[in-house]
C-alpha positions as a LaTeX table, in Angstrom:
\begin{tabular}{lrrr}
\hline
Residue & $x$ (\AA) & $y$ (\AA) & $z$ (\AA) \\
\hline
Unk1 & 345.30 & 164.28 & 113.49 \\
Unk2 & 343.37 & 164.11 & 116.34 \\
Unk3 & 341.16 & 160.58 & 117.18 \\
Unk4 & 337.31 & 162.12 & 117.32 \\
Unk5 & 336.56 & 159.51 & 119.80 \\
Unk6 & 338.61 & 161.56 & 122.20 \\
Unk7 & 337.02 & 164.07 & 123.57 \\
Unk8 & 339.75 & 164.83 & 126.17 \\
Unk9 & 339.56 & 164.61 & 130.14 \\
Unk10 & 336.11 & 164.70 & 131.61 \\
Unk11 & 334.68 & 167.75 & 133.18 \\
Unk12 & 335.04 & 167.89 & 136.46 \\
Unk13 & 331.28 & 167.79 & 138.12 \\
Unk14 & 330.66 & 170.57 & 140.93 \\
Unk15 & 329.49 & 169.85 & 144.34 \\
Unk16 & 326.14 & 171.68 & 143.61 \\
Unk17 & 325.67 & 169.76 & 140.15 \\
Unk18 & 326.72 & 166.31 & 142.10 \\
Unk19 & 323.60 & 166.76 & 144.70 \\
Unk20 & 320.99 & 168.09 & 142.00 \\
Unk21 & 322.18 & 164.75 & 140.07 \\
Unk22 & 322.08 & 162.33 & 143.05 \\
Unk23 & 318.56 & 163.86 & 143.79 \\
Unk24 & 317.41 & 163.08 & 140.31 \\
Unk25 & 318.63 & 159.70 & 140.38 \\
Unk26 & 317.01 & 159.16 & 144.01 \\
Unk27 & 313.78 & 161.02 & 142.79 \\
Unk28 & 313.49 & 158.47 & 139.77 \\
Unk29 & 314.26 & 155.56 & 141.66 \\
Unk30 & 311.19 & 156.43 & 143.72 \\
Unk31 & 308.62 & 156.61 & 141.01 \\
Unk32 & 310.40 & 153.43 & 139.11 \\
Unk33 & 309.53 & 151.80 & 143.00 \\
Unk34 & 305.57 & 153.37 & 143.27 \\
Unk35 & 305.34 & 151.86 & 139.49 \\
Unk36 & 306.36 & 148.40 & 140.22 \\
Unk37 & 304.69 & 148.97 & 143.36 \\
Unk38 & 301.93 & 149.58 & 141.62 \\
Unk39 & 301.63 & 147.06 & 138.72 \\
Unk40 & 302.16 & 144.08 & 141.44 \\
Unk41 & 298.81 & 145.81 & 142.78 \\
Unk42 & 296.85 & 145.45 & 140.35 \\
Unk43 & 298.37 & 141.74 & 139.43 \\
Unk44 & 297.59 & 140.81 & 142.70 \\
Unk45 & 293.89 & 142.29 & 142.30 \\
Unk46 & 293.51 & 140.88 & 138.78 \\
Unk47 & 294.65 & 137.24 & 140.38 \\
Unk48 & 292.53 & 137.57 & 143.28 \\
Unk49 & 289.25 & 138.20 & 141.46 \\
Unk50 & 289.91 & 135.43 & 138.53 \\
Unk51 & 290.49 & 133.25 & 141.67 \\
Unk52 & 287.16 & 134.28 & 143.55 \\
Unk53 & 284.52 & 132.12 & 143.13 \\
Unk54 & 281.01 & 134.17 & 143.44 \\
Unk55 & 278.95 & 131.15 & 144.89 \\
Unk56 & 278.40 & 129.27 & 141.59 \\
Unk57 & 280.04 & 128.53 & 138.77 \\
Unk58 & 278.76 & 130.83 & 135.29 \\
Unk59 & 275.20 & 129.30 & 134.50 \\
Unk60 & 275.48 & 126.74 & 137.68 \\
Unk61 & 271.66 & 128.69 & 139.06 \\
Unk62 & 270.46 & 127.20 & 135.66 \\
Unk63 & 269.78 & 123.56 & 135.91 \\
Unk64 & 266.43 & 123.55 & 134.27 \\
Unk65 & 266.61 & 120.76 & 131.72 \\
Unk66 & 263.46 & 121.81 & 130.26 \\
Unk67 & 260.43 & 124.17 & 131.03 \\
Unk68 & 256.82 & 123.84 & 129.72 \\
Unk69 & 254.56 & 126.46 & 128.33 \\
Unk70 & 251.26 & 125.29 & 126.94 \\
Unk71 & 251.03 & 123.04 & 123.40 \\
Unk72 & 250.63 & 125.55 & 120.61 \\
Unk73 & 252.39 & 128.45 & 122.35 \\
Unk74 & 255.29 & 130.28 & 120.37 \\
Unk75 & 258.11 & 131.16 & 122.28 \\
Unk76 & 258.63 & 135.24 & 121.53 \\
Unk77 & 261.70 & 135.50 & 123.85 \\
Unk78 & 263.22 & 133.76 & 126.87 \\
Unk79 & 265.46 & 135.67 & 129.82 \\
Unk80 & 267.82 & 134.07 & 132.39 \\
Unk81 & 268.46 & 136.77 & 134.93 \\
Unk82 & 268.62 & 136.34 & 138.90 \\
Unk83 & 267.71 & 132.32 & 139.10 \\
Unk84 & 264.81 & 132.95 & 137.49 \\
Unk85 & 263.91 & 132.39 & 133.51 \\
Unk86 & 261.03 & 134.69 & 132.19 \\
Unk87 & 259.53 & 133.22 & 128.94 \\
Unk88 & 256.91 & 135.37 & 126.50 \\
Unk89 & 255.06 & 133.02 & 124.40 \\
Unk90 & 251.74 & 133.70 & 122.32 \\
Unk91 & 249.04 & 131.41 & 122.08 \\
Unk92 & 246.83 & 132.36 & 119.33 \\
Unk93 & 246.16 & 136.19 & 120.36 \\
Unk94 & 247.15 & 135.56 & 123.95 \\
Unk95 & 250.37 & 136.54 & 124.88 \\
Unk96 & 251.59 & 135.61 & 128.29 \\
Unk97 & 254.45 & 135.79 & 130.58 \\
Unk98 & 255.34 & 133.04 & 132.69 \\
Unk99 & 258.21 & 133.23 & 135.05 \\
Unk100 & 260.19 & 129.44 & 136.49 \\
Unk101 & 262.66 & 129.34 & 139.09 \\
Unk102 & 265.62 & 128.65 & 137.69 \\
Unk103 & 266.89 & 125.52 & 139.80 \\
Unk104 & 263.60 & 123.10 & 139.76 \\
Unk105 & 262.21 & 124.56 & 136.64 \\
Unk106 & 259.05 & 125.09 & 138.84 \\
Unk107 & 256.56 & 127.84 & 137.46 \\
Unk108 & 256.45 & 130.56 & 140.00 \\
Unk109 & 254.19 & 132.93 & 138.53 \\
Unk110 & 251.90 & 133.45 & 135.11 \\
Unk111 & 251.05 & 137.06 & 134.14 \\
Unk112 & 248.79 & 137.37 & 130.99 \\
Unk113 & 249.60 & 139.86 & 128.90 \\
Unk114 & 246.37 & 142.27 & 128.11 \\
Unk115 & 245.40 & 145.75 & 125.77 \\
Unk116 & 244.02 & 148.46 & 127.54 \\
\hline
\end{tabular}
Protein backbone atom coordinates (compact mmCIF):
# COMPACT_ATOMS: atom_id res chain seq x y z
CA UNK A 1 0.00 0.00 0.00
CA UNK A 2 0.80 3.23 -0.87
CA UNK A 3 1.57 6.11 2.16
CA UNK A 4 -1.34 8.93 1.28
CA UNK A 5 1.01 11.46 2.55
CA UNK A 6 2.94 10.91 -0.63
CA UNK A 7 1.79 12.51 -3.23
CA UNK A 8 4.83 11.77 -5.48
CA UNK A 9 7.45 14.31 -7.05
CA UNK A 10 6.30 17.87 -7.32
CA UNK A 11 5.14 19.37 -10.52
CA UNK A 12 7.47 21.01 -12.18
CA UNK A 13 6.35 24.97 -12.32
CA UNK A 14 6.62 26.61 -15.96
CA UNK A 15 8.50 29.68 -16.71
CA UNK A 16 5.19 31.55 -17.52
CA UNK A 17 3.45 30.21 -14.19
CA UNK A 18 6.90 31.17 -12.19
CA UNK A 19 6.54 35.08 -13.33
CA UNK A 20 2.58 35.28 -12.90
CA UNK A 21 3.49 33.81 -9.25
CA UNK A 22 6.47 36.09 -8.47
CA UNK A 23 4.17 39.02 -9.66
CA UNK A 24 1.50 38.00 -7.23
CA UNK A 25 3.77 37.70 -4.46
CA UNK A 26 5.44 41.21 -5.40
CA UNK A 27 1.86 42.69 -6.04
CA UNK A 28 0.81 41.59 -2.38
CA UNK A 29 3.81 42.64 -0.78
CA UNK A 30 2.94 46.11 -2.06
CA UNK A 31 -0.49 46.49 -0.62
CA UNK A 32 0.72 44.53 2.78
CA UNK A 33 3.49 47.82 2.57
CA UNK A 34 0.59 50.81 1.63
CA UNK A 35 -1.40 49.02 4.71
CA UNK A 36 1.23 49.28 7.28
CA UNK A 37 2.06 52.35 5.58
CA UNK A 38 -1.03 53.37 6.22
CA UNK A 39 -2.03 52.34 9.80
CA UNK A 40 1.40 54.08 11.12
CA UNK A 41 -0.49 57.19 9.45
CA UNK A 42 -3.13 57.35 11.15
CA UNK A 43 -1.19 56.29 14.61
CA UNK A 44 0.92 59.01 14.05
CA UNK A 45 -2.23 61.40 13.45
CA UNK A 46 -4.18 59.86 16.34
CA UNK A 47 -0.83 60.58 18.66
CA UNK A 48 -0.33 63.90 17.35
CA UNK A 49 -3.80 65.28 18.08
CA UNK A 50 -4.12 63.53 21.76
CA UNK A 51 -0.73 65.34 22.17
CA UNK A 52 -1.94 68.88 20.88
CA UNK A 53 -2.87 71.09 23.33
CA UNK A 54 -5.68 73.65 21.88
CA UNK A 55 -4.63 76.68 24.17
CA UNK A 56 -6.33 75.50 27.40
CA UNK A 57 -6.89 72.67 29.11
CA UNK A 58 -10.98 71.19 28.85
CA UNK A 59 -12.99 73.80 31.05
CA UNK A 60 -9.58 75.93 31.82
CA UNK A 61 -11.82 79.39 30.01
CA UNK A 62 -14.16 78.59 33.03
CA UNK A 63 -12.80 79.92 36.22
CA UNK A 64 -15.91 81.58 37.44
CA UNK A 65 -16.26 80.44 41.02
CA UNK A 66 -19.60 81.85 41.21
CA UNK A 67 -21.96 84.25 39.21
CA UNK A 68 -24.87 86.37 40.60
CA UNK A 69 -28.31 86.84 39.25
CA UNK A 70 -30.71 88.82 41.38
CA UNK A 71 -32.21 87.31 45.00
CA UNK A 72 -35.41 85.52 44.11
CA UNK A 73 -34.46 84.64 40.52
CA UNK A 74 -34.83 80.86 39.41
CA UNK A 75 -32.25 79.62 37.37
CA UNK A 76 -34.23 78.03 34.05
CA UNK A 77 -30.95 76.95 32.33
CA UNK A 78 -27.26 77.86 32.28
CA UNK A 79 -24.78 77.50 28.95
CA UNK A 80 -20.95 77.47 28.85
CA UNK A 81 -20.06 77.99 25.23
CA UNK A 82 -17.14 80.29 23.78
CA UNK A 83 -15.78 81.85 27.35
CA UNK A 84 -18.89 83.05 27.94
CA UNK A 85 -21.82 81.50 30.36
CA UNK A 86 -25.45 82.56 29.35
CA UNK A 87 -27.87 82.08 32.33
CA UNK A 88 -32.02 82.30 31.92
CA UNK A 89 -33.50 82.93 35.20
CA UNK A 90 -37.19 84.18 36.01
CA UNK A 91 -37.97 86.57 38.51
CA UNK A 92 -41.54 86.50 39.24
CA UNK A 93 -42.96 86.94 35.50
CA UNK A 94 -39.69 88.41 34.28
CA UNK A 95 -37.57 86.26 32.54
CA UNK A 96 -34.15 87.50 31.64
CA UNK A 97 -30.98 86.57 30.03
CA UNK A 98 -27.83 87.62 31.37
CA UNK A 99 -24.61 86.73 29.73
CA UNK A 100 -20.79 86.72 32.12
CA UNK A 101 -17.53 86.35 30.68
CA UNK A 102 -16.37 83.32 31.51
CA UNK A 103 -12.82 84.14 33.13
CA UNK A 104 -13.77 87.14 35.73
CA UNK A 105 -17.33 86.11 36.07
CA UNK A 106 -18.01 89.80 35.05
CA UNK A 107 -21.63 90.44 33.60
CA UNK A 108 -21.21 91.54 30.07
CA UNK A 109 -24.60 92.01 28.97
CA UNK A 110 -28.49 91.68 30.39
CA UNK A 111 -31.23 91.12 27.78
CA UNK A 112 -34.82 90.97 29.25
CA UNK A 113 -36.82 88.64 27.90
CA UNK A 114 -40.35 90.28 26.59
CA UNK A 115 -44.03 89.02 24.73
CA UNK A 116 -44.88 90.66 21.74
Amino acid sequence: MSDPQDLGPEPEITPEAHRVLTRARRSFMVSVGLLVVGLMAIGGALVYRSSQNSGAEAGGDYVIAALKIPDGGQVVSAVAADGKVTVTYQMGTLTSVRIFDGKTGEMVREIPVVSE
